[in-house]
N, C-alpha and C positions, 0 to 999 in steps of 0.2 A: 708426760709433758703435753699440754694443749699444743693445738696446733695455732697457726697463723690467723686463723677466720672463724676460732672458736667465739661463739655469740656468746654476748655478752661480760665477756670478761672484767675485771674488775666492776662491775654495772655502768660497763661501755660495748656502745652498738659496735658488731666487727667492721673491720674495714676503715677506722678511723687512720689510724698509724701514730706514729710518732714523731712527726716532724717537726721541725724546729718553729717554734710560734704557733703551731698547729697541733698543740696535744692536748686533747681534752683531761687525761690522768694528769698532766703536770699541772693544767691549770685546778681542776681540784686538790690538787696537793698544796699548792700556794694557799689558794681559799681556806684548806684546813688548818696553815700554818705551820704544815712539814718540809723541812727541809730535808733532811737524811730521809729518804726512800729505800721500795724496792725496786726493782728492775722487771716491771711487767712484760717478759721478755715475748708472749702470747700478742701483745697489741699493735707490737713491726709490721705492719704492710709489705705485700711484696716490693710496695715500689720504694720503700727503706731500703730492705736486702739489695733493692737491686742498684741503690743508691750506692750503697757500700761495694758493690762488688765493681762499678765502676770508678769510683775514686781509688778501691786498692789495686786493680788493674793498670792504671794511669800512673798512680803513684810510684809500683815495682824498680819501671826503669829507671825513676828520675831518682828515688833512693839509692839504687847501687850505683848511681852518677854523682851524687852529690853529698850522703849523708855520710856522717861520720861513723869508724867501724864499730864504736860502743854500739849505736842506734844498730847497726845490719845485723850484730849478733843479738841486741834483744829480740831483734823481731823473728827473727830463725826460735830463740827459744822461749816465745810466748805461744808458739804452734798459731799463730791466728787463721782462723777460715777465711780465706780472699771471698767467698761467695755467699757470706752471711754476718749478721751484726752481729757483734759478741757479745755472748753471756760472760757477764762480770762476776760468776761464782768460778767457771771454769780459768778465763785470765788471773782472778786469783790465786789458782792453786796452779799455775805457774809461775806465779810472780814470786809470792810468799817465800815460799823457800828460799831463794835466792837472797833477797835484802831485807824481807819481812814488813815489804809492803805491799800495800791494797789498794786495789780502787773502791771508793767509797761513792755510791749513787744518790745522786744531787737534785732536790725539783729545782735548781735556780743558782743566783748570785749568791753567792754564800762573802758574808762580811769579812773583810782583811784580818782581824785576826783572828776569827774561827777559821780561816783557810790556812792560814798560815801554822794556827796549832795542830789541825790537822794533819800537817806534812811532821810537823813535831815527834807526834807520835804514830806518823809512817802511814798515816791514810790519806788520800789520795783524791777530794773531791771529785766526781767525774758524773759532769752531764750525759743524760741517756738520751735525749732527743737524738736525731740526724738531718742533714740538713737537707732541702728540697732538690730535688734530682736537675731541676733546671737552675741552681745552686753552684755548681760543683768545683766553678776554680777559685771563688773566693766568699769566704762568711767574717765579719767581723765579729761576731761572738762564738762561743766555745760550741761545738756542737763532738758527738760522741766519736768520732773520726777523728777531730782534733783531736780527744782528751786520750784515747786509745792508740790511736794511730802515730801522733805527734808524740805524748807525751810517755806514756806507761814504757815502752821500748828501753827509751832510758831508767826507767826505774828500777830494771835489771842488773843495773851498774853498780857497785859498791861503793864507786867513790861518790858517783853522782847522787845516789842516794842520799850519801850522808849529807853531802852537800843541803838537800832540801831540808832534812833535820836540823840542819846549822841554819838554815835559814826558819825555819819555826822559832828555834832557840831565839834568834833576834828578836823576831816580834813579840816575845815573851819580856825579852831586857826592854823593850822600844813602852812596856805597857808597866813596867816597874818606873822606868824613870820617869814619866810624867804621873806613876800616881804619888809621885813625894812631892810634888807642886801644888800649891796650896792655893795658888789664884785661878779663877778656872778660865780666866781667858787668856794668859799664857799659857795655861796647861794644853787650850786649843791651839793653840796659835803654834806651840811647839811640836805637838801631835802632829799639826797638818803637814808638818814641816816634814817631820819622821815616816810620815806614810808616804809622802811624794818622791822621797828618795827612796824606801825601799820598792816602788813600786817600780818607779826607772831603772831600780839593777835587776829587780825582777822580768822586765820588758826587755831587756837589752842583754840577758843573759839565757836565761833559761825557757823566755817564749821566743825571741831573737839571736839567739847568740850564733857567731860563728867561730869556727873552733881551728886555726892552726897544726895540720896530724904532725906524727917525726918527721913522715917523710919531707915537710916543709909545703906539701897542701892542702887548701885551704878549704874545710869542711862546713857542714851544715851539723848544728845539735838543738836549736832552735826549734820549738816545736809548733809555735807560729810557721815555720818556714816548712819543716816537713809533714805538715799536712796540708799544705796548698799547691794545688797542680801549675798555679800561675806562677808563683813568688820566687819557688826555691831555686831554680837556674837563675831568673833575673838578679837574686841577690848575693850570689855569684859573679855573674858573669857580666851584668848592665854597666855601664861605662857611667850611668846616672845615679848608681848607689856608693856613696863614701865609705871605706873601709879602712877602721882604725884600729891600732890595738889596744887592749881595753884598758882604762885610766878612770879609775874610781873619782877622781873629781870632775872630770867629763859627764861620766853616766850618771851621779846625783841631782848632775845642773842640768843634762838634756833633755828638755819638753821631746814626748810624742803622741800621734795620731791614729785611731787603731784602724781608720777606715779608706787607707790607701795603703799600695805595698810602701814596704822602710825604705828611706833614703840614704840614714845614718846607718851602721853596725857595728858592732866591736869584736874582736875576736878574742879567743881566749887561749893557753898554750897546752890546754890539759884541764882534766877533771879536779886534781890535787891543784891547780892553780883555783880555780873559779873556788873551791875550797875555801881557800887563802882568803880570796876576794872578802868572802864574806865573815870571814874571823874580824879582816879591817876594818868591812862596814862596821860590824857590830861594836870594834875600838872607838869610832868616829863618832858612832852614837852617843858612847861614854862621854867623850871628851866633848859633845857639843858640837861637832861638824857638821851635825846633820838638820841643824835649828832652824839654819836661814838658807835652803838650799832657793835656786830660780823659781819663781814662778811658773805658772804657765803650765801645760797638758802634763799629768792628769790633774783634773778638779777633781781633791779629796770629797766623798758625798758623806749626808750625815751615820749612813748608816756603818761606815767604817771605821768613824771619829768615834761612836756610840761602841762598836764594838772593840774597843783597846782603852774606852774610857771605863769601861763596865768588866773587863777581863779581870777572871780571878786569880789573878799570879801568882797566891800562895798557896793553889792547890798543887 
């Protein structure tokens, strides 16, 4: 294994790191046009590690305070090091076995329905950057804490798992029914439609979601939420966050913001329910409910409409 400060690694000077906006290997990745990477685990800077080792230090207590018990028994059985970033070969040969999925190492924004097909067949897009040390209670884009920390945890889960399979599958049905539209600015105009809703049950559930336990309380499974040292009490406990229980024509029509904590949230009763959730969305799409959903946050970009226009659905 190289070490930390081995020169020259991938033909980068040591001592760069990887931090988020700041990573010379990402940005020649982008340049070359790769997306699917490796995990140049040699290029972390101490002050990454030690990035990490302060957010999962911070993070411990507010997790066994907040998080739901799916999330406490992932993280017990992904063995993760509190005092170093994870290598994404050893988390996945914790994961795998379990639900036979992966984290899959990302230079970037990866398009709505390559992520989405991704989760399809059980991979796992996940950013390698981390975020800057004077960073630490809030980042609005994904940084490797979030994707590891917040999310993979659950990925341990069997129901939840399937859940994101169920949710690939949609994007899949979502890329069939507009390629049988023959006009191509309805075929936009309905796409745009279909991505703004699935991207608000995606926000409002599995980067946001709060989860209702037996015991009757009221948990975090949000992975926006458990990986932020600010949010995850407040959106609990703030007298200034609305808390709803979740209602599918609520969350297709509700606009959001990614760069203030949530105000709205919905909660869910169980893994086999948010399941359910999305068996309906993917009804709703059939049927057309999801044509003319509200305007408003998120603005669909071209490269998401390009990637569900261009999806080969009969592979």
């Amino acid at each position: 294994m190289a070490s930390v400060d081995a020169p020259f690694s991938h033909g980068l000077p040591a001592g760069i790191g990887m931090t988020t906006t700041e990573a010379p290997f990402i940005e020649q990745a982008r340049a070359d046009g790769r997306l699917y990477i490796e995990q140049p685990y040699e290029l972390y800077s101490e002050e990454n590690h030690e990035t990490w080792r302060q957010l999962f230090s911070r993070m411990v207590p507010l997790w066994e305070r907040n998080a739901n018990r799916h999330f406490l028994k992932g993280i017990e059985q992904l063995c993760l090091d509190p005092n170093a970033v994870p290598r994404l070969e050893e988390v996945n040969n914790f994961l795998r076995p379990l639900t036979g999925f992966s984290a899959k190492p990302v230079s970037g924004y990866v398009p709505g329905y390559l992520f989405f097909d991704c989760l399809r067949n059980r991979d796992f897009p996940t950013t390698i950057t981390i975020r800057r040390l004077d960073k630490l209670d809030y980042l609005p884009e994904p940084d490797i804490f979030h994707d590891i920390a917040g999310h993979v945890p659950m990925h341990t889960d069997k129901a939840f798992a399937d859940t994101l399979v169920r949710f690939g599958e949609c994007a899949r049905t979502a890329a069939e029914i507009v390629s049988a539209i023959s006009d191509h600015d309805e075929k936009v105009r309905r796409l745009d439609s279909i991505i703004r809703a699935m991207a608000r049950f995606f926000w409002f559930t599995i980067e946001f979601g709060l989860m209702r336990e037996p015991s009757g309380e009221l948990k975090v499974y949000g992975s926006g939420l458990l990986s932020s040292v600010g949010e995850i009490e407040y959106c609990l406990h703030s007298p200034d966050v609305q808390r709803y229980p979740i209602q599918l024509e609520w969350v297709i029509n509700q606009y959001f913001e990614i760069n203030h904590y949530q105000e709205i949230l919905f909660i869910v009763n169980g893994f086999d329910h948010l399941f359910e959730l999305v068996g309906e969305l993917e009804v709703w799409m059939k049927e057309g409910k999801l044509n003319n959903v509200s305007g408003g946050e998120p603005v669909v970009n071209k490269e998401d409409l390009d990637s569900f226009l261009t999806a080969q659905v009969g592979a």
